[in-house]
C-alpha positions in Angstrom: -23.4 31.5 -20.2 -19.5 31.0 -19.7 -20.1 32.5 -16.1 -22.6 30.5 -15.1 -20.7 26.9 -16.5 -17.8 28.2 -14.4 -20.4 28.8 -11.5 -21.7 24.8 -11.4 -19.2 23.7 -13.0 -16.3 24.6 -10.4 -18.4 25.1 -7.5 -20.2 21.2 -7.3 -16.5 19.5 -7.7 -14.8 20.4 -4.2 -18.6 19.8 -2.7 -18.7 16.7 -3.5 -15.0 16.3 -2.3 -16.3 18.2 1.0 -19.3 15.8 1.5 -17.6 12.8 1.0 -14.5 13.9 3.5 -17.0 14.9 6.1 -18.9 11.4 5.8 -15.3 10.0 6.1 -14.7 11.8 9.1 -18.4 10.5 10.6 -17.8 7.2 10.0 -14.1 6.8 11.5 -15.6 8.6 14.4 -18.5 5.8 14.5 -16.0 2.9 14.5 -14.1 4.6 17.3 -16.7 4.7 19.4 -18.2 1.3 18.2 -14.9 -0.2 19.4 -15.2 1.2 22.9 -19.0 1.2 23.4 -20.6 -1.3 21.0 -22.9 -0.4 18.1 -25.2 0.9 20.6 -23.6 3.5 21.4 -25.6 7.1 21.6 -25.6 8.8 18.5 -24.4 12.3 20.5 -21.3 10.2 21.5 -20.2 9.8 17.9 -21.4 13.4 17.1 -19.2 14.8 19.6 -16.3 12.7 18.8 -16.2 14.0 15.0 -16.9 17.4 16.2 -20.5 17.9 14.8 -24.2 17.6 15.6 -26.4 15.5 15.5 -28.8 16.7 13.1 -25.5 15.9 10.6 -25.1 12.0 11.6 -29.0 12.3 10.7 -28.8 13.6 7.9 -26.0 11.2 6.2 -27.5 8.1 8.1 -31.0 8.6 9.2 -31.0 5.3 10.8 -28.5 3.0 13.2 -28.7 0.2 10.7 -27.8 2.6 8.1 -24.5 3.9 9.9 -23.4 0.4 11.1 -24.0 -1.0 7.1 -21.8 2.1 6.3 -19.3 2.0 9.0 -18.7 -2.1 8.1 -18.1 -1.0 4.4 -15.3 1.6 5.1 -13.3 -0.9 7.3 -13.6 -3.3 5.0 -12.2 -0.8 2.2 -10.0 0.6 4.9 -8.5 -2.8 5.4 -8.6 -3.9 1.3 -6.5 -0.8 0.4 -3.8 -1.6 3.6 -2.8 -4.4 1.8 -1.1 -3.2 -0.9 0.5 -0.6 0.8 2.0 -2.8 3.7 3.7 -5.1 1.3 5.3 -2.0 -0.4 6.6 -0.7 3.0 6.9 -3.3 5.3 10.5 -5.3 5.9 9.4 -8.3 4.5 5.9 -9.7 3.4 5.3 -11.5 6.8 5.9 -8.6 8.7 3.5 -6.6 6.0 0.8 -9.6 7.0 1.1 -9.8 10.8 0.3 -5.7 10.0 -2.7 -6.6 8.0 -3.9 -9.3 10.5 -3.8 -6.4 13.5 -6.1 -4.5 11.3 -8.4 -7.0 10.5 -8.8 -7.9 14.3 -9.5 -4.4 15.0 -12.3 -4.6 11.8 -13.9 -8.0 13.7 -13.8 -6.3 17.0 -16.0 -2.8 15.3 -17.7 -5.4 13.1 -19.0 -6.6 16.9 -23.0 -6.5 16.9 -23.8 -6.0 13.4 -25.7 -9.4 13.3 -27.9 -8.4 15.8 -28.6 -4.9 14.7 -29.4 -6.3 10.9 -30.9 -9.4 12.2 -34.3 -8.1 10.5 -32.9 -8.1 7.2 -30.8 -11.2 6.7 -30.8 -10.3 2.9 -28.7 -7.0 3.8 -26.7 -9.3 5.7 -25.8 -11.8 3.2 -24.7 -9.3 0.8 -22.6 -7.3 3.4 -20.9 -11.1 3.9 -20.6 -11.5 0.4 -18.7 -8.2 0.2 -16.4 -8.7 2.8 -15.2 -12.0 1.3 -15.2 -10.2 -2.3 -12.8 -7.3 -0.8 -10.5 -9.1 1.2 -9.9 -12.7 0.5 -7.8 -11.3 -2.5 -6.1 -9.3 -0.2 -5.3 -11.5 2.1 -4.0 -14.6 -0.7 -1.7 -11.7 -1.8 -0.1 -11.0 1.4 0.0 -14.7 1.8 1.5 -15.2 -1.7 3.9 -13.0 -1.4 5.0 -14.5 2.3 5.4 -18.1 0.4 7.2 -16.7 -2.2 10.0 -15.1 0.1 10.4 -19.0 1.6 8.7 -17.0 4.9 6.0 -19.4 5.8 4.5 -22.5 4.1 2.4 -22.4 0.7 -0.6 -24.6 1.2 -2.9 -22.1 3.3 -5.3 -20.5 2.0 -6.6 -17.3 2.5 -10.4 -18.1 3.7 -8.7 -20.5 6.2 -6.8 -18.2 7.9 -9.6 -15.4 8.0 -11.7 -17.8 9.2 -9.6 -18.8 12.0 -8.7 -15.5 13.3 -12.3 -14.5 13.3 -12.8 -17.8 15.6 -10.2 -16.8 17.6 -11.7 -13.3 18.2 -14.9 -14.9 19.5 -16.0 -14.1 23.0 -13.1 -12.1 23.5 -15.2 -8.8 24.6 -17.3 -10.4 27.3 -13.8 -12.2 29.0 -11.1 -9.6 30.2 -9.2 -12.6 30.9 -8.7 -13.8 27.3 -6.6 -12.1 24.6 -7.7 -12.7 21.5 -4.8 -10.8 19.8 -2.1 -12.4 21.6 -3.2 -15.7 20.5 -3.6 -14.1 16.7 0.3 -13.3 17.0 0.7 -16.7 18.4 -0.9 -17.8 15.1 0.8 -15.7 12.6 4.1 -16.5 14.0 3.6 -20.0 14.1 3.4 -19.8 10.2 7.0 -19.1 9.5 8.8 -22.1 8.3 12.0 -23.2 10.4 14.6 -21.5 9.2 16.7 -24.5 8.8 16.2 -28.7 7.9 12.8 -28.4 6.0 14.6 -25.7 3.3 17.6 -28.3 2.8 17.3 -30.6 0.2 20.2 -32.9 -0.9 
């Protein structure tokens, strides 16, 4: 009896640990080639950029819609837990959001095409909107917060503003090589520092 509790007991843990790294590994490989191809990019591209076959993307996500739904939810966690860790290692809280801001561009540039893939199931859609504004919003007030705080940039914007606007800004960009989407985001986030000077003297 004590063998065989060791057997399943021991032997499920680093399994499930394996499984869920290797599914990491798929779906980081998915949003790299989602960036560069589109979400309709071959299956066999992905499985040779993680280093597998096939049958394995198959077998974790049997269908496109199933892989895009899962790729979307790893960036957004992916960009959630940056947060966080940005502020704690970043120079100062406006450097640690222009950091955060470059990742969520790169999130609305793999995010490209989901609509269209999904636009079957408008449900699946909603709630995939739903948890993208649950995740990230908060992450994003805190990084702005903590910006206002340090006297970096004004304290009246709100989070789902600014999203909002960068996403607008993003639109279009991969059908025009001529405009830069990021550039103007920088443009943006730099334009929110408060002037050093006259507005943060008072008499």
């Amino acid at each position: 009896m004590n063998d065989s509790d060791k057997g399943t007991g021991r032997a499920a843990r680093p399994k499930r640990t394996d499984a869920r790294r290797n599914e990491q590994t798929l779906l980081d490989a998915a949003a790299a080639v989602f960036v560069t191809s589109g979400v309709e990019a071959p299956v066999r591209d992905i499985a040779a950029r993680a280093g597998v076959g096939m049958g394995t993307i198959y077998r974790h996500f049997p269908t496109r819609a199933d892989l895009i739904v899962a790729v979307y939810r790893h960036q957004v966690e992916a960009c959630a837990e940056a947060g966080p860790a940005l502020l704690a290692s970043s120079p100062t809280p406006h450097a640690a959001l222009g950091q955060w801001i470059d990742l969520f561009v790169d999130f609305l540039v793999t995010k490209h095409g989901l609509a269209a893939v999904l636009q079957s199931d408008n449900t699946g859609f909603d709630t995939l909107h739903a948890y993208f504004l649950d995740r990230l919003v908060p992450v994003c007030t805190q990084l702005l917060d903590a910006a206002a705080a340090s006297g970096e940039i004004r304290s009246d914007l709100k989070a789902y503003e600014l999203m909002r606007g960068v996403g607008n800004l993003c639109i279009g960009a991969e059908s025009d090589p001529r405009y830069d989407a990021r550039r103007l985001v920088e443009l943006l986030i730099a334009g929110l520092r408060r002037p050093p000077n006259k507005t943060d003297i008072h008499p």
